[in-house]
N, C-alpha and C positions, 0 to 999 in steps of 0.2 A: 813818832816813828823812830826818832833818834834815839829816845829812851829806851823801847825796847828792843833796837838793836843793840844796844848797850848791855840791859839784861840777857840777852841771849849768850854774848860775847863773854859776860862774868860768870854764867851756870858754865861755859863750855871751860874756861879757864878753873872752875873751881872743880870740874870731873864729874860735874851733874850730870852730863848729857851724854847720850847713848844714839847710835847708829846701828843699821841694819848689817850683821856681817855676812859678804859672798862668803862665805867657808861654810858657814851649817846651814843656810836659808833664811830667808826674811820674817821666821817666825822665832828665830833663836837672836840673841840679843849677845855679840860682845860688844863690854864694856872697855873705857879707855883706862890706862894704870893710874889714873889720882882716882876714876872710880873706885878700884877694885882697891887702893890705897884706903879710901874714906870710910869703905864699908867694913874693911879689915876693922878701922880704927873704932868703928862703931862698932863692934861686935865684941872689940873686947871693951869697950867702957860702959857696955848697955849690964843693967842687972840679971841676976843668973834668971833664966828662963824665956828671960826675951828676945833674947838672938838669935842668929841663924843656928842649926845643929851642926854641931861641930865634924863635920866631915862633909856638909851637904855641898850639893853643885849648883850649877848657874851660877847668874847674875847677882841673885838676891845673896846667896852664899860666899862668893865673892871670888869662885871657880869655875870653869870652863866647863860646859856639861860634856860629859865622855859621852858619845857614838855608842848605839847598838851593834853587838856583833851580827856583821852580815850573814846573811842567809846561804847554808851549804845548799849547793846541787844536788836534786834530786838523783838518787841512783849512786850517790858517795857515801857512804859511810864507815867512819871508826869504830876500828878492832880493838879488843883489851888490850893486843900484845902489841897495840901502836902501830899496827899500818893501817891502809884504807881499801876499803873494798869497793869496785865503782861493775856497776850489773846491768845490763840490757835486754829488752826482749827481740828477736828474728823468726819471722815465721816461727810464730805463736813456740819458741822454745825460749826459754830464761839459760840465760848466760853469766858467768861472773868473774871474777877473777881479782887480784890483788896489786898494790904498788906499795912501795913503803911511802911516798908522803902523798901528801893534800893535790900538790900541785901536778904529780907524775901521773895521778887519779886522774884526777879533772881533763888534761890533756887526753889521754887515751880515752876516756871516754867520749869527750870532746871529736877525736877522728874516727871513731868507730861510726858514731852518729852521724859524721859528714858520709862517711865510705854506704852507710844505708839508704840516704838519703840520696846518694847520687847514684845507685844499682852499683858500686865497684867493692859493694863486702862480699866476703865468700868466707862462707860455714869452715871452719876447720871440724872435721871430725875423724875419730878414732881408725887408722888405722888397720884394717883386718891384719889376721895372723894364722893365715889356713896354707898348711904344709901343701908340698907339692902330690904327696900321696894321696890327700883326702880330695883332693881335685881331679887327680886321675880316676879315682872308685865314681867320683858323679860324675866325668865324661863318659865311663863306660853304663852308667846306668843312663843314664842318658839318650845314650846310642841304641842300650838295646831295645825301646819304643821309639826310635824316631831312624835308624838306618836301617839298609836293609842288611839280611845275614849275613852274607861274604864280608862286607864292608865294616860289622861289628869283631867278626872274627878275627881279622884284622888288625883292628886296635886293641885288640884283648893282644896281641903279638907287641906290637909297639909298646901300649903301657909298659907290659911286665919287661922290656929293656929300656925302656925310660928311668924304671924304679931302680934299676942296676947302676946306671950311669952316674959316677962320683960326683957330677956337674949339680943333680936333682936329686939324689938320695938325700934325706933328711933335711931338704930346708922348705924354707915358706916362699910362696909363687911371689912374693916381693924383693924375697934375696937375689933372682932368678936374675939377670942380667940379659944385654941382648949377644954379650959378649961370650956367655953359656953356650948358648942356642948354635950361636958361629962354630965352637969347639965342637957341640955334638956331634953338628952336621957335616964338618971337615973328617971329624974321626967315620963317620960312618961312610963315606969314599973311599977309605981303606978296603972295606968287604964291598961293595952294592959300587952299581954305577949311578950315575947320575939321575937317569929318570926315577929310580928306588929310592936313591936319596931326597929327592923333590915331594915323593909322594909320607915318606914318614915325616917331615917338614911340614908338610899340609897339614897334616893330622896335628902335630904340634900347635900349629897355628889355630887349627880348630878348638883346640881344648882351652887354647889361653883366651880364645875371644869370646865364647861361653863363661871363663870363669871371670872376666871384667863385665859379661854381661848379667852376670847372676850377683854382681856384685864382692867375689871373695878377692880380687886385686886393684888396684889401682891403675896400674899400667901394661901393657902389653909388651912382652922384650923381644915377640917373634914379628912384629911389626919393621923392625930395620933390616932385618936379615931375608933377602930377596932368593928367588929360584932360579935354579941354573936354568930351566926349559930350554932341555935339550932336543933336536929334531931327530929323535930315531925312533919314530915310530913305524910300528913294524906292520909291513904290507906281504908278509908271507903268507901264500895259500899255496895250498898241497894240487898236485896234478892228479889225471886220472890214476896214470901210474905211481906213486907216491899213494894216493890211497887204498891204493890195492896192498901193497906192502906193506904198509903201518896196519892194515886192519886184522894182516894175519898172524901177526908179530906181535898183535897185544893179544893179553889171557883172554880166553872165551868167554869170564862174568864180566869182560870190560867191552866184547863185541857190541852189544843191543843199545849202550849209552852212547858209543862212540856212533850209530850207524842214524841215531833220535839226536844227537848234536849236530850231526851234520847236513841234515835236513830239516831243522827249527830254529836254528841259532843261537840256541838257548845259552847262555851263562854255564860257568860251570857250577857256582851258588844256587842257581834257579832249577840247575838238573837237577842240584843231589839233591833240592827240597821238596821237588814236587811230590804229590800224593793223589790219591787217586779221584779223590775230591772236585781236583781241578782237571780233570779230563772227561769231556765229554765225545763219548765216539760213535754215538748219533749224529754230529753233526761235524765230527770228523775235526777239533778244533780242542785248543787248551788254553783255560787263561789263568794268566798269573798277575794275583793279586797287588797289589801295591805294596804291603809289607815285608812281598820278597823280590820286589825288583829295584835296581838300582836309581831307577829313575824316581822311583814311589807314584809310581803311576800304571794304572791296572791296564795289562795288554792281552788280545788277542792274538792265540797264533794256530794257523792252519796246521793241518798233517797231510801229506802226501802220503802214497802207499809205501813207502821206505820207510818212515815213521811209524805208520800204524802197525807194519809188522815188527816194528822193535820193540812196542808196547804190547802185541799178540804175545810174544814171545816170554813177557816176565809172567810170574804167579799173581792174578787179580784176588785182594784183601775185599775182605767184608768195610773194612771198615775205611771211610773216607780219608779219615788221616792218614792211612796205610802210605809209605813210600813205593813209590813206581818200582825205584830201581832201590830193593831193600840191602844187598850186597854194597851197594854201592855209600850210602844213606847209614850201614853199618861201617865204613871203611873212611876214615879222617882225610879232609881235603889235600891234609900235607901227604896222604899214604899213594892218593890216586895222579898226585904230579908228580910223584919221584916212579912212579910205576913208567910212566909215558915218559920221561925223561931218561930212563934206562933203556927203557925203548928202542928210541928213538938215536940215543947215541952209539947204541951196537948196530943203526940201521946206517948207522952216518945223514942223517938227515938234518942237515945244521937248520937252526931259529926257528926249528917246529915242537911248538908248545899244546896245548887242551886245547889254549884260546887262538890255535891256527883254523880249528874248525869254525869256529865263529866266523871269520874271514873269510874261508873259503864259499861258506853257505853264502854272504853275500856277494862276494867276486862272481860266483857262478852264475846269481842274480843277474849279476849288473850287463855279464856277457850278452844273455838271453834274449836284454831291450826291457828288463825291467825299469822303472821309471828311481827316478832314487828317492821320491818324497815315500814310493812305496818299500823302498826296501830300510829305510828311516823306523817306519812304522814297525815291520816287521823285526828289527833289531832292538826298539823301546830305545831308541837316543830322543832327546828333547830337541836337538837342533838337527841340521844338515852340516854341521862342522864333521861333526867323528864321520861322515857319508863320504864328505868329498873325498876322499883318500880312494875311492874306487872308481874317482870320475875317467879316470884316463884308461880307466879299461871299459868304458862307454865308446871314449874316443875313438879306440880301438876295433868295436862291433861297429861304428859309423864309417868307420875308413874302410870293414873289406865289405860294407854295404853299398859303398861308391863302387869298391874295384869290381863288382858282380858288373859292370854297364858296360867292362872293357872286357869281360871274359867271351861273349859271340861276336866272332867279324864281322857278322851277317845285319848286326843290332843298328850300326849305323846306318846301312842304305836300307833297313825296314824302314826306319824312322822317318827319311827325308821324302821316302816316296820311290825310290830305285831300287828297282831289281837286278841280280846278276843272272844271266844265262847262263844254261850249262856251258857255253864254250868262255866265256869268260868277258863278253863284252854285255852291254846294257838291251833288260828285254825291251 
């Protein structure tokens, strides 16, 4: 035993003996320095052909074996001109992009991969670059299959001063600030009041949230800019007297419209487009389609004999398309308000507009004891908001329905059961 711990002790002393190195693994072999000294010395005293090759590695060689170059990441790769490309797939689209080195690659690839894997990547993509003008022409196509007439006519007004305004003339709906929209609609309180200004502001509003819905912006800039909603809505309606006046004072092609608005309640849009199509006078009633009412929703409306003789009274066309009121239907909406607006102010009749008849027809409603969900109907509003504005003249037919119970002396002592005598005491 002694002995050959003896010979162990002299192989390890003489550089014979080899241990496992932790640095490459227990299958790679470093040697101790009188090893790699011995084998040196053997290799140049052994005859030519017998040695190791003169460059080789290991052990037997009497050199460290060199490491394999480790393996690049997938999705890295080197460019001729020296930098590295590192590429991904997201929803099924390939991605790529470049770093100048190895390690700025691997990193950004590295967080990209974390960002998908944890739902926090988000798609960069391209930017649109769609002028403000190209976005006005598709609001207005737009409108004209999806609003109704008056309300396209309208925005055919607004565009083309939209397209004037230094703020939106020639740029792209991303240059558009919310800071624009503010200047517009301050400059336009100069001419219009406030509820005019609220309403071309709308319309604005409409156009930019169509074009973030159609996809040609990103952002919306009339979203911070809020409405005055002002309370002057107008509850004028015209007296007996008052329409006796105004009816004689307007030209005689405007009498038979004026006399059919005010006993249907029609729009002033829904007059001028009617056609003959939509009146039937068999059963004494007209309806209008959903493509010309504001609500888009198809309504019926009765005639009373004041109606039917303002429609007796035009020339009846062969052909259904034919307009009722053909003067009227040939004469531009802006021609037939400045008509009644000259009118009206040689008559001194202050805040009476077209759309005073509208009002009146339901005021006179509401007086009668008509019900308001029926006069709702009759006007085509969706709700009972635009109605209540006429509730206090309900209030009004309730209160001298009370005072009718104090107008005979006599009503109280019917009631209780007592009679008065002629001489003035109880029969």
């Amino acid at each position: 035993m002694q002995a050959r711990r003896g010979s162990l002790l002299q192989q390890r002393r003489a550089g014979f003996y080899s241990r496992p190195s932790p640095r490459w693994g227990s299958d790679r072999m470093q040697t101790f320095p009188q090893a790699a000294e011995a084998a040196e010395l053997k290799a140049n005293t052994a005859p030519p052909g017998t040695g190791p090759r003169p460059g080789a590695f290991g052990a037997k060689g009497g050199r460290m074996e060199k490491p394999k170059a480790a393996r690049r990441e997938r999705g890295i790769k080197k460019l001729a001109d020296g930098r590295w490309r590192y590429s991904w797939t997201f929803r099924g689209r390939y991605h790529r992009m470049t770093a100048p080195n190895y390690a700025i690659a691997r990193a950004c690839l590295s967080k990209i991969r974390a960002e998908i894997a944890e739902g926090r990547y988000l798609e960069k993509e391209a930017t649109p670059r769609v002028t403000f003008e190209r976005a006005a022409q598709d609001f207005l196509t737009w409108g004209k299959s999806n609003l109704a007439p008056g309300t396209w006519i309208r925005d055919r007004q607004f565009v083309a001063r939209w397209l004037r305004h230094p703020r939106f003339e020639g740029r792209t709906l991303d240059e558009i600030s919310p800071a624009d929209i503010e200047a517009y609609r301050n400059g336009r309180l100069a001419t219009v009041g406030k509820r005019t200004a609220d309403y071309d502001l709308s319309r604005l509003k409409r156009l930019f949230s169509l074009a973030q819905a159609w996809g040609l912006c990103k952002a919306d800039p009339t979203r911070p800019v809020k409405l005055f909603h002002p309370d002057n809505r107008r509850e004028r309606f015209l007296s007996a007297e008052e329409e006796k006046v105004l009816r004689a004072a307007l030209p005689e092609w405007v009498r038979p419209a004026f006399d059919f608005a005010l006993n249907t309640g029609l729009r002033q849009m829904e007059l001028l487009t009617l056609t003959w199509g939509q009146v039937d006078l068999a059963r004494r009633t007209i309806t209008l389609t959903a493509d010309k009412t504001k609500s888009k929703r198809t309504r019926h409306v009765p005639l009373n004999v004041a109606a039917l003789a303002a429609l007796k009274s035009q020339p009846r066309a062969l052909s259904p398309e034919a307009p009722v009121f053909p003067v009227l239907a040939r004469t531009r909406q802006a021609s037939l308000v400045q008509i009644v607006r000259r009118t009206v102010r040689r008559l001194g009749l202050e805040g009476v507009t077209w759309h005073t008849l509208r009002h009146t027809f339901a005021s006179r409603l509401v007086q009668r004891g008509v019900g308001l969900l029926t006069v709702k109907d009759l006007l085509g509003h969706s709700t009972l908001t635009m109605v209540l504005r006429y509730a206090h003249l309900a209030d009004e037919n309730l209160r001298r329905a009370v005072d009718t119970l104090t107008e005979d002396p006599n009503l109280h002592e019917t009631c209780t059961g007592r009679e008065t005598a002629p001489g003035g005491g109880e029969a």
